[in-house]
N, C-alpha and C positions, 0 to 999 in steps of 0.2 A: 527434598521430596523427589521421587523416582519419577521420571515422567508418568508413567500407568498411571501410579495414582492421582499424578498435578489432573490429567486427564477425567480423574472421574469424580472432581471435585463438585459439588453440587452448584450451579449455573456457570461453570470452567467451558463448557461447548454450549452455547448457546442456539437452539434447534433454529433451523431457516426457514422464514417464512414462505407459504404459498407461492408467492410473485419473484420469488430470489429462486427456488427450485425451477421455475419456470423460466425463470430469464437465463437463468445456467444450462438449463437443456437448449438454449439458442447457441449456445459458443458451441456445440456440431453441429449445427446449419449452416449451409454454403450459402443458402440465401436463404436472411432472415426478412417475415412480415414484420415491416415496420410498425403500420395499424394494430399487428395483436400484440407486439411488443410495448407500444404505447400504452393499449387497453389491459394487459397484465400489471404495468408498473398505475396504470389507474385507478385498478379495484382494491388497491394496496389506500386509503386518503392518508396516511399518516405518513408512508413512504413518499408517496407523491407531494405532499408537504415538503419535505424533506429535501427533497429532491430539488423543488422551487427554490426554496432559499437560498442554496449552492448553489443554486445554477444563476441566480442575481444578484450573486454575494461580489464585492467587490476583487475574489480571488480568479474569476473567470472574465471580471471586466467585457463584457455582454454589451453591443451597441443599442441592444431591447429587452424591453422585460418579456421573460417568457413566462405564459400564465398555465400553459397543461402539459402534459408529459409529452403528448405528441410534439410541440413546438419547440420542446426543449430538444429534440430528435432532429427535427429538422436545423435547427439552429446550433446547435452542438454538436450531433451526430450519436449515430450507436453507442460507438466505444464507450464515449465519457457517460453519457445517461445512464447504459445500463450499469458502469461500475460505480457511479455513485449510489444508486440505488443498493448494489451489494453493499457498497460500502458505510450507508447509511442505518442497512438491517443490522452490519454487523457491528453498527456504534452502537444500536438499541439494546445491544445484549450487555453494553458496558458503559454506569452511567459517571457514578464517584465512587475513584480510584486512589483514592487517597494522594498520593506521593507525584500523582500524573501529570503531566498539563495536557487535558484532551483536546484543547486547542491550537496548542503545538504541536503535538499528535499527531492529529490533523492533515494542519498546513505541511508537514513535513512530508505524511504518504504521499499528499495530493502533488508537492510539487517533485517526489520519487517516480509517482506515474506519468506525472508530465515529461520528466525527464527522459525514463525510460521507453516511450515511443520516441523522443526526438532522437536517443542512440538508435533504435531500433531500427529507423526508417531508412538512413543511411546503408547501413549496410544488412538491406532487408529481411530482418527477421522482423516474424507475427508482432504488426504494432496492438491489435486486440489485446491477444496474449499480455506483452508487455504492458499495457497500459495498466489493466487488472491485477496483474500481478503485482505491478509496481503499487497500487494503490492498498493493498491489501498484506503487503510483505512482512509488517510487523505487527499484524495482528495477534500474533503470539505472544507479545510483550504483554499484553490488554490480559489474554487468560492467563497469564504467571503471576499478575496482579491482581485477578480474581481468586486463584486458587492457591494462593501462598504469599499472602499481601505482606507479613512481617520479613519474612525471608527478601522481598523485593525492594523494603522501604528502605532496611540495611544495606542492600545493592544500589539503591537510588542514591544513598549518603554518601557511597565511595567513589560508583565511579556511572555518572548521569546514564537517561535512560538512552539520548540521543551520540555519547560519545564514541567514538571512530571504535575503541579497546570493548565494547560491552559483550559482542558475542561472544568473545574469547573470554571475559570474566563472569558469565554464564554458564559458560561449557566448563571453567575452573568450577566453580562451585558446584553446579548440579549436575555437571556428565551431559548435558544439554542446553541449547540455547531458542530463542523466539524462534527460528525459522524451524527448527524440528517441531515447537507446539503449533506455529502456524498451518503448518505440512498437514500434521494430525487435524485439524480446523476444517481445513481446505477437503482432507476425505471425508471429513465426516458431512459437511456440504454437497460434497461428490461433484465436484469440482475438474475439469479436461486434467488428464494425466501428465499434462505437459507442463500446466500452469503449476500443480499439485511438484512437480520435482524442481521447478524454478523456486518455488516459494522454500523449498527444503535445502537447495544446494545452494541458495545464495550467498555465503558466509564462505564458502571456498568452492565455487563453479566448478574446478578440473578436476578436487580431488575427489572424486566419486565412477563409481561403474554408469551411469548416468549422464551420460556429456547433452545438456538443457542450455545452448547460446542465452539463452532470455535468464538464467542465473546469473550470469557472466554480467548480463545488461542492468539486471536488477543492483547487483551487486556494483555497480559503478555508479549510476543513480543514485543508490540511497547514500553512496559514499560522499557524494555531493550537494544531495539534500541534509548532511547532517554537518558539511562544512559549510551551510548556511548560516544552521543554526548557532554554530559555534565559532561565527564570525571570521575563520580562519586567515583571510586577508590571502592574496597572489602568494607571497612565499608558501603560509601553510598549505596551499593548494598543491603550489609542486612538488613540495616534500611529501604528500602523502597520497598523490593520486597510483592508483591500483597500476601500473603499468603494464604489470607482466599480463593482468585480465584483458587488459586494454587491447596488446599488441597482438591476444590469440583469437581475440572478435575482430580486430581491424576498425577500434575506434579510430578517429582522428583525434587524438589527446586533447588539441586546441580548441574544441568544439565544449568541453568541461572547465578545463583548465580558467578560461576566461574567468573575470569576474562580474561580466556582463552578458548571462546568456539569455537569448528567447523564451524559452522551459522553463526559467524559473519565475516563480512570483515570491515578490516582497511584500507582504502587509505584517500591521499590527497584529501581534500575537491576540491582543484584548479581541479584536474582528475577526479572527480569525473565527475564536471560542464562541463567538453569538451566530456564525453561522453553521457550524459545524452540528449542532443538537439542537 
């Protein structure tokens, strides 16, 4: 299926609610009101739900329960509140995916955007940016499996949704892959033009008219959030960590490589799935 039409499959873009168009027009403010960013994500009760349970889910490991969106703000901070919130509207748009596990899913964005502020901070580029981005990167995947579900479950059978080779056997088959439908998502959202070419270039950062650092970040992150998944162990790390990305951002290799980093969280997949929806 030609992207246009994957694009105009009927609930394939999922519209953004009220409180997510509003919390996106805060990423161009230099200084955001915390109080109305609290009270947008409040008048949302389902989102704000939402919101809670991730935010006291054993994946953030939280010294206190937090009970309102303000407290979550104060105790979390901007970044992560407001992107779980995006990224809790844009689970509501995708519920059973047949083939999917949206609780690995999940746990995998969440620990891509972990990751990609902790590359980002180092050698600083927009940890904002990156967090969101990293958090929302393969929501692409989510509308390929809304909008061409049989096409996806035979791509599920050969070769997983989380494996290192996917974009490449995407772009084989369809002349496209998750980060060009995510891109599409992202505008249709209307989404900072920065985060919008991150989410698009992430699958090869340099090769583009486009040069986006936070593709580059994203693109290393999710490279290790998906050697999570797939248990790689110290050898597979080194055999397949992104170097050439690595050495034109100025990672420090060892800060991924390890198999003990800060960034990442380990939970049950089963916990993951009861907090994430």
């Amino acid at each position: 299926m030609h992207i246009d039409k994957l694009l105009k499959q009927p609930n394939a873009l999922p519209s953004a609610p009220k409180v997510v168009r509003q919390l996106i027009e805060t990423f161009q403010q230099e200084d955001v009101d915390i109080m109305q960013a609290a009270a947008y994500i409040e008048s949302d009760p389902v989102l704000t739900a939402k919101l809670l349970k991730m935010a006291n889910s054993a994946f953030f490991g939280l010294n206190r329960s937090v009970t309102t969106a303000k407290e979550a703000i104060n105790v979390m901070g901007l970044i992560k509140v407001r992107a779980l919130v995006i990224g809790a509207a844009l689970g509501d748009g995708f519920h059973s995916l047949g083939s999917v596990n949206l609780g690995q899913f999940w746990r995998y964005s969440l620990n891509t955007a972990n990751l990609s502020r902790y590359l980002a901070l180092p050698i600083k580029i927009d940890e904002n940016t990156a967090f969101t981005a990293g958090l929302i990167h393969g929501i692409g995947e989510l509308v390929m499996h809304t909008g061409m579900p049989e096409a996806m479950i035979d791509l599920d059978r050969s070769i997983p949704m989380l494996d290192l080779k996917r974009a490449r056997a995407e772009r084989g088959l369809f002349g496209y892959c998750y980060a060009d439908v995510g891109a599409a998502l992202a505008r249709e959202w209307k989404f900072p033009k920065k985060m919008i070419n991150a989410i698009e270039h992430q699958v090869a950062p340099f090769d583009n008219d486009v040069y986006e650092p936070i593709a580059g970040v994203i693109h290393i992150a999710n490279w290790r959030a998906r050697a999570e998944e797939l248990s790689l162990g110290s050898q597979g790390l080194i055999n397949t960590y992104p170097d050439s990305i690595g050495l034109v951002l100025g990672v420090d290799p060892d800060t991924v490589i390890g198999e003990e980093i800060p960034a990442l969280t380990r939970i049950a997949a089963a916990e993951q799935a009861e907090t994430a929806h």
